[in-house]
HTML snippet that shows the backbone in 3Dmol.js (N, CA, C, O; Angstrom):
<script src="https://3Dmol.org/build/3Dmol-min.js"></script>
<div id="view" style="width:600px;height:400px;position:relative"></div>
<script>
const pdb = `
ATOM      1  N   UNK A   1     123.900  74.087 133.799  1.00  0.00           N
ATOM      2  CA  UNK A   1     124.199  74.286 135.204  1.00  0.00           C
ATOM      3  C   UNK A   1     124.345  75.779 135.455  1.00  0.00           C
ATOM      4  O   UNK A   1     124.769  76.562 134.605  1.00  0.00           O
ATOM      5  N   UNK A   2     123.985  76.098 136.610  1.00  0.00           N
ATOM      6  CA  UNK A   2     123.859  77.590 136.879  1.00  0.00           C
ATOM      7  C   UNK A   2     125.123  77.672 138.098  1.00  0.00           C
ATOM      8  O   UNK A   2     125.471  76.709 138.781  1.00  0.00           O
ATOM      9  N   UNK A   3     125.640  78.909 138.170  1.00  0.00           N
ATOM     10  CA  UNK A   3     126.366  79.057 139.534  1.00  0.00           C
ATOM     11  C   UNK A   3     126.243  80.081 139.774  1.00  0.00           C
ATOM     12  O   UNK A   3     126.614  80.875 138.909  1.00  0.00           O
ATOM     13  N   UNK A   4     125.690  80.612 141.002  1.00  0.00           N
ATOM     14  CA  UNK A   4     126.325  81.993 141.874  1.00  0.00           C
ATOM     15  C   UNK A   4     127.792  82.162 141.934  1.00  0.00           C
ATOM     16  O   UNK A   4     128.698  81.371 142.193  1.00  0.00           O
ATOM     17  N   UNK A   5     127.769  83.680 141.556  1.00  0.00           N
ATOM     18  CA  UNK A   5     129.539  83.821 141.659  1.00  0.00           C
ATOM     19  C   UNK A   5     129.741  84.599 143.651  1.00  0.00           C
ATOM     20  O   UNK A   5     128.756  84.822 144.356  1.00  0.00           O
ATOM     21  N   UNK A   6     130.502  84.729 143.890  1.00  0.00           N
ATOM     22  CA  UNK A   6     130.676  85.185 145.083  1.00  0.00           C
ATOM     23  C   UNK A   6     131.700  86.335 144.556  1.00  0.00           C
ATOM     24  O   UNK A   6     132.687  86.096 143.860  1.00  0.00           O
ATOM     25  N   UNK A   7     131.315  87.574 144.989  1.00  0.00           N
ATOM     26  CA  UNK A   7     131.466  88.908 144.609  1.00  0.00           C
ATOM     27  C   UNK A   7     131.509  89.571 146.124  1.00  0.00           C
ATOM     28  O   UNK A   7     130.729  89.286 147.033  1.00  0.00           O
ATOM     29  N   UNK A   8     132.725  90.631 146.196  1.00  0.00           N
ATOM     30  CA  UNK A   8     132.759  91.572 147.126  1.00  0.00           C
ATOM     31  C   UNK A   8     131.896  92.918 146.884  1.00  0.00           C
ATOM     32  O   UNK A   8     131.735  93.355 145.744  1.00  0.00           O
ATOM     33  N   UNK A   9     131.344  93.556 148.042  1.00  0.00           N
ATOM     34  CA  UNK A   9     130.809  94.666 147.653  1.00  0.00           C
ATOM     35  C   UNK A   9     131.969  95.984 147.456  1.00  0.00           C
ATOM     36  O   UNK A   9     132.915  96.078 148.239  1.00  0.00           O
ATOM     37  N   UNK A  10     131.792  96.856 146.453  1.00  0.00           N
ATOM     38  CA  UNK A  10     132.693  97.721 147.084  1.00  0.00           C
ATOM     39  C   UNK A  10     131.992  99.263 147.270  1.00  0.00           C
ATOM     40  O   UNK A  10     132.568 100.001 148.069  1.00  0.00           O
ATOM     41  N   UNK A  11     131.105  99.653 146.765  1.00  0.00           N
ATOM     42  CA  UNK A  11     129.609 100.715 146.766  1.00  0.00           C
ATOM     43  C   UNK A  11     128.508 100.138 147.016  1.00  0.00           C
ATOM     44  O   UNK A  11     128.472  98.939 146.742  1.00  0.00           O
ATOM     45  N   UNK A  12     127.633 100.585 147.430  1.00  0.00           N
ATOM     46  CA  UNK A  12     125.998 101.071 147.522  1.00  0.00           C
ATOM     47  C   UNK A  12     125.412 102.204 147.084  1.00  0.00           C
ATOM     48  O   UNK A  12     125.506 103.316 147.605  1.00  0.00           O
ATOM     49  N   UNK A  13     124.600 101.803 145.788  1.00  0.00           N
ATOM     50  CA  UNK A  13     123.848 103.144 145.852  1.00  0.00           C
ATOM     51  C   UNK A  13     122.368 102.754 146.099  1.00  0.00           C
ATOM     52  O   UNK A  13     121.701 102.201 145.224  1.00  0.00           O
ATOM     53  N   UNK A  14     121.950 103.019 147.151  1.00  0.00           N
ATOM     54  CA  UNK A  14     120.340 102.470 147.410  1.00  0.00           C
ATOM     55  C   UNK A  14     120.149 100.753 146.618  1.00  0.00           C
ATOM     56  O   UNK A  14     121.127 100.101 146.985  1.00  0.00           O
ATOM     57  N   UNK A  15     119.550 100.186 146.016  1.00  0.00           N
ATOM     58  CA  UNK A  15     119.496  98.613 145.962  1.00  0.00           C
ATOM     59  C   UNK A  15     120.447  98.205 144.811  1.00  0.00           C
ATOM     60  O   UNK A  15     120.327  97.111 144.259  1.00  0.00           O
ATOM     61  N   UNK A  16     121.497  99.206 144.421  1.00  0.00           N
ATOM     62  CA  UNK A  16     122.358  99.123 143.389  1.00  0.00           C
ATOM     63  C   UNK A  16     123.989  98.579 144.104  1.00  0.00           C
ATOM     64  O   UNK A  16     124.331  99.348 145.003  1.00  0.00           O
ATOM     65  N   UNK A  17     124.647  97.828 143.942  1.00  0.00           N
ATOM     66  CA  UNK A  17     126.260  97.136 144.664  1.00  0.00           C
ATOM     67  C   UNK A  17     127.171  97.203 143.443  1.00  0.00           C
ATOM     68  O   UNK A  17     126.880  96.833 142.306  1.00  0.00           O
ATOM     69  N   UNK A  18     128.501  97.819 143.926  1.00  0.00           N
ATOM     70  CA  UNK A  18     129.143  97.931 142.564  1.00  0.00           C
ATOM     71  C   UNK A  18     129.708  96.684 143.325  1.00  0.00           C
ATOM     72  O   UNK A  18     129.729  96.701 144.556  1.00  0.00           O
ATOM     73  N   UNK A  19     130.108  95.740 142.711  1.00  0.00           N
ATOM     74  CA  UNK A  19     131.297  94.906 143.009  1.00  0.00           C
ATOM     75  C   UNK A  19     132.146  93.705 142.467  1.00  0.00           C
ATOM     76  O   UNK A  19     131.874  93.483 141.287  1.00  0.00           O
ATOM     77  N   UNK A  20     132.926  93.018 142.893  1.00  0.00           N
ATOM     78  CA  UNK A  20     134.536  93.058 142.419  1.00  0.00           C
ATOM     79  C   UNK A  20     134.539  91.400 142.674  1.00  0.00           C
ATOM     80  O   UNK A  20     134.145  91.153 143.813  1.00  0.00           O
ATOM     81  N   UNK A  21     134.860  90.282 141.955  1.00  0.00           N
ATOM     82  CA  UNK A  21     135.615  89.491 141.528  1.00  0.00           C
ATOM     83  C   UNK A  21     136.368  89.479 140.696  1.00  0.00           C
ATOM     84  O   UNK A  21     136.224  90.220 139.723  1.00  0.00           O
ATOM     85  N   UNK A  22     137.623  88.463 140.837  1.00  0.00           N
ATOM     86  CA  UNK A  22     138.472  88.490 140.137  1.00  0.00           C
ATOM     87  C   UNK A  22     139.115  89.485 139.018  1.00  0.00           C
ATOM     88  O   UNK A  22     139.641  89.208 137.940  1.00  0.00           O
ATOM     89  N   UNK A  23     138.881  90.781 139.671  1.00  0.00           N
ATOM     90  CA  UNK A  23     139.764  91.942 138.969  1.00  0.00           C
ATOM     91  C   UNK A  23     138.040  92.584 138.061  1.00  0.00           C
ATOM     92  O   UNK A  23     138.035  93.692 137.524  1.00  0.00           O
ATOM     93  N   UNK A  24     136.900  91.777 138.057  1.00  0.00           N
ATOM     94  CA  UNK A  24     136.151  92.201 137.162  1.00  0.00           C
ATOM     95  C   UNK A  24     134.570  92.980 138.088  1.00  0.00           C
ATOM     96  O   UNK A  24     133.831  92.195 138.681  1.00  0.00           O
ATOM     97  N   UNK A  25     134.430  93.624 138.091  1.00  0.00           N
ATOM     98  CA  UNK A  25     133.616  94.898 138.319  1.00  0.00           C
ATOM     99  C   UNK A  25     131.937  94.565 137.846  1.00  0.00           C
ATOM    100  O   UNK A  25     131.631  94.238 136.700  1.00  0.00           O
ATOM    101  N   UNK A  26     131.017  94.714 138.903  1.00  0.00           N
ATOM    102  CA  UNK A  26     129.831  94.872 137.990  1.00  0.00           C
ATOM    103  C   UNK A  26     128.631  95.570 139.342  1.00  0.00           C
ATOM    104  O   UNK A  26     128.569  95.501 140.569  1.00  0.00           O
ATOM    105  N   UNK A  27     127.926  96.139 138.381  1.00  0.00           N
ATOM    106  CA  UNK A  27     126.712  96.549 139.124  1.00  0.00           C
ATOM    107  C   UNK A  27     125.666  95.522 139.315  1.00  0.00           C
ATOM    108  O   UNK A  27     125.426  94.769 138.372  1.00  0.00           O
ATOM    109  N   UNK A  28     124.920  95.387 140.592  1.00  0.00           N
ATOM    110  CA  UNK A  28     124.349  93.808 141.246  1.00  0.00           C
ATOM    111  C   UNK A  28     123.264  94.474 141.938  1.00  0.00           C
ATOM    112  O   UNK A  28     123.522  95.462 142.626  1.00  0.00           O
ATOM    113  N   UNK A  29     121.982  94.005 141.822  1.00  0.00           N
ATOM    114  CA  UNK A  29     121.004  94.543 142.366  1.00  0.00           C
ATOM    115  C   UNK A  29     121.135  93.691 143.807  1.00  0.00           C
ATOM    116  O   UNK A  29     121.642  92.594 144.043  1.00  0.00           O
ATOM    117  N   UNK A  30     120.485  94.633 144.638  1.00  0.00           N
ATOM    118  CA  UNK A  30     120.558  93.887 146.327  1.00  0.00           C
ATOM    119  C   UNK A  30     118.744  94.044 146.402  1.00  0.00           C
ATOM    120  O   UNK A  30     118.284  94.200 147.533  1.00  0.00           O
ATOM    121  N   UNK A  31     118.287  94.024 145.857  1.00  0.00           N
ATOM    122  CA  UNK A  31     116.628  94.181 145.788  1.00  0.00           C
ATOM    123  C   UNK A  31     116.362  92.555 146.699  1.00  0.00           C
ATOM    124  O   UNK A  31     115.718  92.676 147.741  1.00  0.00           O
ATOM    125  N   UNK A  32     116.702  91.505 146.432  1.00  0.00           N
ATOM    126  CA  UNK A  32     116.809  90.569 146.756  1.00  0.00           C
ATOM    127  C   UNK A  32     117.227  90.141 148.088  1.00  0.00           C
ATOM    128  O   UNK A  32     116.901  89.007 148.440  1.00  0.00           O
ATOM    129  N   UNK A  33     118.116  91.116 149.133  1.00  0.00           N
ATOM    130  CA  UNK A  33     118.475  91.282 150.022  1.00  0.00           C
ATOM    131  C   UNK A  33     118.092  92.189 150.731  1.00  0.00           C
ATOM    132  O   UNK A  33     118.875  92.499 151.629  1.00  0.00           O
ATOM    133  N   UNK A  34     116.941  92.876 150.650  1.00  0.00           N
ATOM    134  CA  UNK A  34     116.817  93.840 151.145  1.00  0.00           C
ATOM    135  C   UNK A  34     116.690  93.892 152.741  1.00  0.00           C
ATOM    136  O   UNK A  34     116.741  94.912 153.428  1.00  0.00           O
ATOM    137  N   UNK A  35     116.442  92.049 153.362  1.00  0.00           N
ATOM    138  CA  UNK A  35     116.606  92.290 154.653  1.00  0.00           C
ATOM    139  C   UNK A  35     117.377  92.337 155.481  1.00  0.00           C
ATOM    140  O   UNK A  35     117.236  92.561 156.683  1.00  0.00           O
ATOM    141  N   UNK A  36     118.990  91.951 154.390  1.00  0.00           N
ATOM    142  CA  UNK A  36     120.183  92.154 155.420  1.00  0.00           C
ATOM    143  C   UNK A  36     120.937  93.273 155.043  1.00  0.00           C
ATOM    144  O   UNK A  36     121.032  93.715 153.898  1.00  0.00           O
ATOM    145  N   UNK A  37     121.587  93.805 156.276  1.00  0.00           N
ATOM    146  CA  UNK A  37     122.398  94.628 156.860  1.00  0.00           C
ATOM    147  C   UNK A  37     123.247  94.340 155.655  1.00  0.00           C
ATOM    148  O   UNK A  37     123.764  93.239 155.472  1.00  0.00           O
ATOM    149  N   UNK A  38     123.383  95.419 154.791  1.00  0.00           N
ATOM    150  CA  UNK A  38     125.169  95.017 153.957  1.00  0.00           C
ATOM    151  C   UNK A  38     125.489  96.448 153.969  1.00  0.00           C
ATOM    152  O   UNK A  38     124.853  97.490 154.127  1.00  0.00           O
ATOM    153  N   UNK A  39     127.326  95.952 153.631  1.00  0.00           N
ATOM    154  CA  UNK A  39     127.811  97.568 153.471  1.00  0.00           C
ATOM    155  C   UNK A  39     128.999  96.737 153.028  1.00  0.00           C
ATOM    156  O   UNK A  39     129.240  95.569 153.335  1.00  0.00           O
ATOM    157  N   UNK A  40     129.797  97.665 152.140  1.00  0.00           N
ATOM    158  CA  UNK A  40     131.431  97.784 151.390  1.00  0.00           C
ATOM    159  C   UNK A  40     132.638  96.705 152.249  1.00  0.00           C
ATOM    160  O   UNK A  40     133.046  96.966 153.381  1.00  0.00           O
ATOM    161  N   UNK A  41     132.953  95.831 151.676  1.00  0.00           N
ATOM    162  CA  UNK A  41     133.665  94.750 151.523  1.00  0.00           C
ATOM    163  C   UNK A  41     132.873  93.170 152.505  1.00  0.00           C
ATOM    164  O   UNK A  41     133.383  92.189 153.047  1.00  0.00           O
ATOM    165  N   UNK A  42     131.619  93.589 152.342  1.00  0.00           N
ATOM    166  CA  UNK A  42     130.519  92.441 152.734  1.00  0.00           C
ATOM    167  C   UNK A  42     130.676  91.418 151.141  1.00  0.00           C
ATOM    168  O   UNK A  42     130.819  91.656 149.942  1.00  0.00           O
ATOM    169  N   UNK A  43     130.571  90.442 151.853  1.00  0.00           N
ATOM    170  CA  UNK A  43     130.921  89.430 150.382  1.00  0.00           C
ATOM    171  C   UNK A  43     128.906  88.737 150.180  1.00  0.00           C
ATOM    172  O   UNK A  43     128.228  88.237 151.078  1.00  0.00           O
ATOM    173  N   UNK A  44     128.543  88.953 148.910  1.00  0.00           N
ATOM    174  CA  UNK A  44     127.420  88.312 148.333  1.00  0.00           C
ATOM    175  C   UNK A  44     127.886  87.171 147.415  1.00  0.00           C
ATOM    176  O   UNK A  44     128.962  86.607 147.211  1.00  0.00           O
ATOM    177  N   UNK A  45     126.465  87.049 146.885  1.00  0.00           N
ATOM    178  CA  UNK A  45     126.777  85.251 145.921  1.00  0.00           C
ATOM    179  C   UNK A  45     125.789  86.041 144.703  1.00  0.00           C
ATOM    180  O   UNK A  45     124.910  86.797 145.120  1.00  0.00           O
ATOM    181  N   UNK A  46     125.924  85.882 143.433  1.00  0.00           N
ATOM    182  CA  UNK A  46     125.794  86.650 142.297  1.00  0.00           C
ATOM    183  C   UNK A  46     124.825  85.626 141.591  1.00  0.00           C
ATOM    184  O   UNK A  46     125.261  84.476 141.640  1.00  0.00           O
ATOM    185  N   UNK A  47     123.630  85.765 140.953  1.00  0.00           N
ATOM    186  CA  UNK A  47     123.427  85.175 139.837  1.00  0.00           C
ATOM    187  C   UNK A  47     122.592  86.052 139.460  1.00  0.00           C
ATOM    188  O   UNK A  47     121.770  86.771 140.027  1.00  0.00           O
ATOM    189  N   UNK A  48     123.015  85.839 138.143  1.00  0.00           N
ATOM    190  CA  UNK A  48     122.166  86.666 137.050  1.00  0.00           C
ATOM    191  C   UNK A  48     121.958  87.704 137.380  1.00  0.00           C
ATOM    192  O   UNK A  48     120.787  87.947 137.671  1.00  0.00           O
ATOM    193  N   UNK A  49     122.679  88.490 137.461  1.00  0.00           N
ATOM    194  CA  UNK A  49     123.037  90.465 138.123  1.00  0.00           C
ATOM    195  C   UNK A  49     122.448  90.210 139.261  1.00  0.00           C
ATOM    196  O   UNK A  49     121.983  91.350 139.236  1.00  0.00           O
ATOM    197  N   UNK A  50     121.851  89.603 140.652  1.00  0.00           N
ATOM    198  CA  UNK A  50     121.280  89.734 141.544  1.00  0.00           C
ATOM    199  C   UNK A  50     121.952  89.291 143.115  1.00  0.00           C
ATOM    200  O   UNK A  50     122.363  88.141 142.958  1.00  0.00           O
ATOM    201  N   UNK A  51     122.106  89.536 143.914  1.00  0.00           N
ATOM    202  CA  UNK A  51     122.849  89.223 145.224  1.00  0.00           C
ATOM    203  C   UNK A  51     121.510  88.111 145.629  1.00  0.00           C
ATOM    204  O   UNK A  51     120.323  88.422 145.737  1.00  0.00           O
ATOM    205  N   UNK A  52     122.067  86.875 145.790  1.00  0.00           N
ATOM    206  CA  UNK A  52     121.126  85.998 146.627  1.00  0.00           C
ATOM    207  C   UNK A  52     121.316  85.924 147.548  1.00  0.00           C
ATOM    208  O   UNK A  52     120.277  85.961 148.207  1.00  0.00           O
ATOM    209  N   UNK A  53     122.604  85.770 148.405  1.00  0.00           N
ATOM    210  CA  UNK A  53     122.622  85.408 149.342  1.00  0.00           C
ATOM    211  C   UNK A  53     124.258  86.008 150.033  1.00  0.00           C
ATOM    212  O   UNK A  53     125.344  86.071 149.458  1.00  0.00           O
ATOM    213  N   UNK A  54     123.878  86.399 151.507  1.00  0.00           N
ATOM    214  CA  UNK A  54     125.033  87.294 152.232  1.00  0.00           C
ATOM    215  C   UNK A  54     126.204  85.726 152.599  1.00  0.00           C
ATOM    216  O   UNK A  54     125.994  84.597 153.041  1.00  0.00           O
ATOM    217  N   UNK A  55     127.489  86.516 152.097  1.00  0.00           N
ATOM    218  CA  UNK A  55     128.409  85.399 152.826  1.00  0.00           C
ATOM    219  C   UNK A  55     129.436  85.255 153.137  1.00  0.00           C
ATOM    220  O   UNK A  55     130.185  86.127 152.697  1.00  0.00           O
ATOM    221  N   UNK A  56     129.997  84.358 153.867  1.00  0.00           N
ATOM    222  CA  UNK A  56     131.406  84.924 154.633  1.00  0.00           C
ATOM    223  C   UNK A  56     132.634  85.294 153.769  1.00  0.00           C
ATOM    224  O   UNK A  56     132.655  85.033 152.567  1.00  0.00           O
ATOM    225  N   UNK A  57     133.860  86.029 154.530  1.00  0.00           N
ATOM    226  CA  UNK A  57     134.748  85.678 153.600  1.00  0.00           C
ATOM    227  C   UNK A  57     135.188  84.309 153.428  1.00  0.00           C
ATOM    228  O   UNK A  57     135.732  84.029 152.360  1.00  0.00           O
ATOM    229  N   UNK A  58     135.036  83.376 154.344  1.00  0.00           N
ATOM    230  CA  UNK A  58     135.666  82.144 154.140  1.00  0.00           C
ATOM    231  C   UNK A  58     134.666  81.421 153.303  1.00  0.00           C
ATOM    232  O   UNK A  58     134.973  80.322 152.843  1.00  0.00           O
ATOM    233  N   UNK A  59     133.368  82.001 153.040  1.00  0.00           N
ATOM    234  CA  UNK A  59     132.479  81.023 152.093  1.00  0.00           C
ATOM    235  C   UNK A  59     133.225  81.275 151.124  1.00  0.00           C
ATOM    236  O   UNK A  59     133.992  80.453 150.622  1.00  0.00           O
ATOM    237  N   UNK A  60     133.061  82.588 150.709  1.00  0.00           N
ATOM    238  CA  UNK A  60     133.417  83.259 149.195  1.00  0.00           C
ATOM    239  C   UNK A  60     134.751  82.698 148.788  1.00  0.00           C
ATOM    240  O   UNK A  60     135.015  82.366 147.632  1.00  0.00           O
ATOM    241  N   UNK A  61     135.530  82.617 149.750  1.00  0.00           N
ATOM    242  CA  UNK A  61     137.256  82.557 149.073  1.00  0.00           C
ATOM    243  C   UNK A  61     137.012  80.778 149.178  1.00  0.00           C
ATOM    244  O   UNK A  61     137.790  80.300 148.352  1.00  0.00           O
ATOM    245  N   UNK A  62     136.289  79.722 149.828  1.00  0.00           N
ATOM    246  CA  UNK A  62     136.103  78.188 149.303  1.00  0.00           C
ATOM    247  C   UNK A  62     135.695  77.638 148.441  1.00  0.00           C
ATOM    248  O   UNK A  62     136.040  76.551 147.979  1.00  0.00           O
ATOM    249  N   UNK A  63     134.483  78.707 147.957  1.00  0.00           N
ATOM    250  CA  UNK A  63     133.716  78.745 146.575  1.00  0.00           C
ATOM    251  C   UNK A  63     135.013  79.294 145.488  1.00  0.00           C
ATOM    252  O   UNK A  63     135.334  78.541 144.569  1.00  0.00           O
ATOM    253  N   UNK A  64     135.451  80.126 145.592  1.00  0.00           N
ATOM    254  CA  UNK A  64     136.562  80.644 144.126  1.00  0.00           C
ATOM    255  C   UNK A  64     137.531  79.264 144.321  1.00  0.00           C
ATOM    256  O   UNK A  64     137.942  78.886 143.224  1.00  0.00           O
ATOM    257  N   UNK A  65     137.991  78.428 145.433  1.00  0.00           N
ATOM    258  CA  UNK A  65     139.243  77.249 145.408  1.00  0.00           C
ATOM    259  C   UNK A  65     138.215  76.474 144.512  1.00  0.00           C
ATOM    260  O   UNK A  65     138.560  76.289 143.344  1.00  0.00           O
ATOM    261  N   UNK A  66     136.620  75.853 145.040  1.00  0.00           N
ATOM    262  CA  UNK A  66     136.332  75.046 144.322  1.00  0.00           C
ATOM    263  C   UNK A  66     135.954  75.134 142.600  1.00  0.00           C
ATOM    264  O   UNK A  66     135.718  74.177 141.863  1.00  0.00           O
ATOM    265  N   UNK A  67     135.981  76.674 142.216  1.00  0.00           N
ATOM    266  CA  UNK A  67     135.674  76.977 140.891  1.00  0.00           C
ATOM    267  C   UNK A  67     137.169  76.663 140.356  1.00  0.00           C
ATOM    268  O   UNK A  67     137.490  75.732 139.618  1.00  0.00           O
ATOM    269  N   UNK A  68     137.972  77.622 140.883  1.00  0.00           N
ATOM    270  CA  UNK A  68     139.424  77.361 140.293  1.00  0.00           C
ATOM    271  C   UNK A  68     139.769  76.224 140.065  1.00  0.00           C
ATOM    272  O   UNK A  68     140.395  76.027 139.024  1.00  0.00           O
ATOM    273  N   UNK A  69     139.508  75.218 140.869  1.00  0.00           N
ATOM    274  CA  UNK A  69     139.754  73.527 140.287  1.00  0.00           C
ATOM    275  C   UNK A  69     139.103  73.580 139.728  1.00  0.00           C
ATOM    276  O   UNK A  69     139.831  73.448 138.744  1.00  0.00           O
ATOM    277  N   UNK A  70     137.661  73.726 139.098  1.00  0.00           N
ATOM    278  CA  UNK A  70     136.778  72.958 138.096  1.00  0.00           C
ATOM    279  C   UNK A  70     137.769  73.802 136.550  1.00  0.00           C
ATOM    280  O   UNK A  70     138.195  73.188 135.572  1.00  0.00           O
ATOM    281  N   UNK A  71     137.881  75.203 136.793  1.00  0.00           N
ATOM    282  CA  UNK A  71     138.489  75.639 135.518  1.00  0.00           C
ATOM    283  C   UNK A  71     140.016  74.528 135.732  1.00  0.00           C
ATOM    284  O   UNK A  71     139.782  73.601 134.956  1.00  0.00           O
ATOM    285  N   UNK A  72     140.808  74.366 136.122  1.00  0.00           N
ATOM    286  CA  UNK A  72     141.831  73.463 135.963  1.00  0.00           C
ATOM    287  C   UNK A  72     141.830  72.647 135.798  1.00  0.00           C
ATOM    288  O   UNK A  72     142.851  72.157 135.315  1.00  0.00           O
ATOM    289  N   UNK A  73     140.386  71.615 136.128  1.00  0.00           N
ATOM    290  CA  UNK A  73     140.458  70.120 135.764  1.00  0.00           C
ATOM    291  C   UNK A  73     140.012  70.211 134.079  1.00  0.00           C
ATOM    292  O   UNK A  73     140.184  69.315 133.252  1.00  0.00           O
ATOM    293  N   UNK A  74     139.422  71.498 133.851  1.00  0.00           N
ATOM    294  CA  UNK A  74     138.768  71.188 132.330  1.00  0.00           C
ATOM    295  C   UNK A  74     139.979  72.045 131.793  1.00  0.00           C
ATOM    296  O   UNK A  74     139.278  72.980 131.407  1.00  0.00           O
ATOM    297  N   UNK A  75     141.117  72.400 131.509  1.00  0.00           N
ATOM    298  CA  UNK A  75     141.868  72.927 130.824  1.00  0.00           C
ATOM    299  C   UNK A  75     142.664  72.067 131.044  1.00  0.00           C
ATOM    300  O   UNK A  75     143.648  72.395 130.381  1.00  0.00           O
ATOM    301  N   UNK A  76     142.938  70.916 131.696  1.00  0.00           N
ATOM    302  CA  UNK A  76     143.103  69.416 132.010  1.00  0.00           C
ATOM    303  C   UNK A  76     143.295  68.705 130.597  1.00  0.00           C
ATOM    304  O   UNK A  76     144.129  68.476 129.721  1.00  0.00           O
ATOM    305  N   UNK A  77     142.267  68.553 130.878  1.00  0.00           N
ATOM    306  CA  UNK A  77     140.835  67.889 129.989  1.00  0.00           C
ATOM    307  C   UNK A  77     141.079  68.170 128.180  1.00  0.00           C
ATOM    308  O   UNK A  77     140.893  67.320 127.310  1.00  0.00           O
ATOM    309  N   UNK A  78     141.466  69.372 127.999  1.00  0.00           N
ATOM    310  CA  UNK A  78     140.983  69.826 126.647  1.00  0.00           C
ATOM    311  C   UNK A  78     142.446  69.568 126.057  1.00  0.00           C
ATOM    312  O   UNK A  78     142.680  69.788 124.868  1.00  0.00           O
TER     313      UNK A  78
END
`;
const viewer = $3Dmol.createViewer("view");
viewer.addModel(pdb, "pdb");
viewer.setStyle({}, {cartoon: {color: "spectrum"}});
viewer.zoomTo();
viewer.render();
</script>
């Protein structure tokens, strides 16, 4: 199973996004986005170093509730 993570932007350097989940930092190509408007604390969806898709804060912060349960039901579990 694959998942997009939902990541804040916090830089731009031309198709390069530094940005920030959960305390952890990474550089994210926006090559993939190149037709929307983004700029610094715009929230993207992450896979495999790449921004797929632009999204709200309320997407991003429903997506981390529904991950956070899946990590809790499997530390549940084990």
């Amino acid at each position: 199973m694959c998942l997009g993570i939902p990541m804040q932007i916090k830089s731009i350097d031309g198709f390069t996004a530094r940005c920030e989940a959960k305390g952890i930092e990474r550089d994210v190509s926006l090559f993939m986005l190149q037709h929307e408007t983004l700029q610094p604390d715009d929230f993207v969806v992450v896979h495999v170093g790449y921004a797929i898709q632009k999204v709200t804060p309320q997407e991003a912060r429903s997506a981390w509730e529904i991950y956070d349960e899946m990590l809790r039901k499997l530390d549940q579990d084990a």
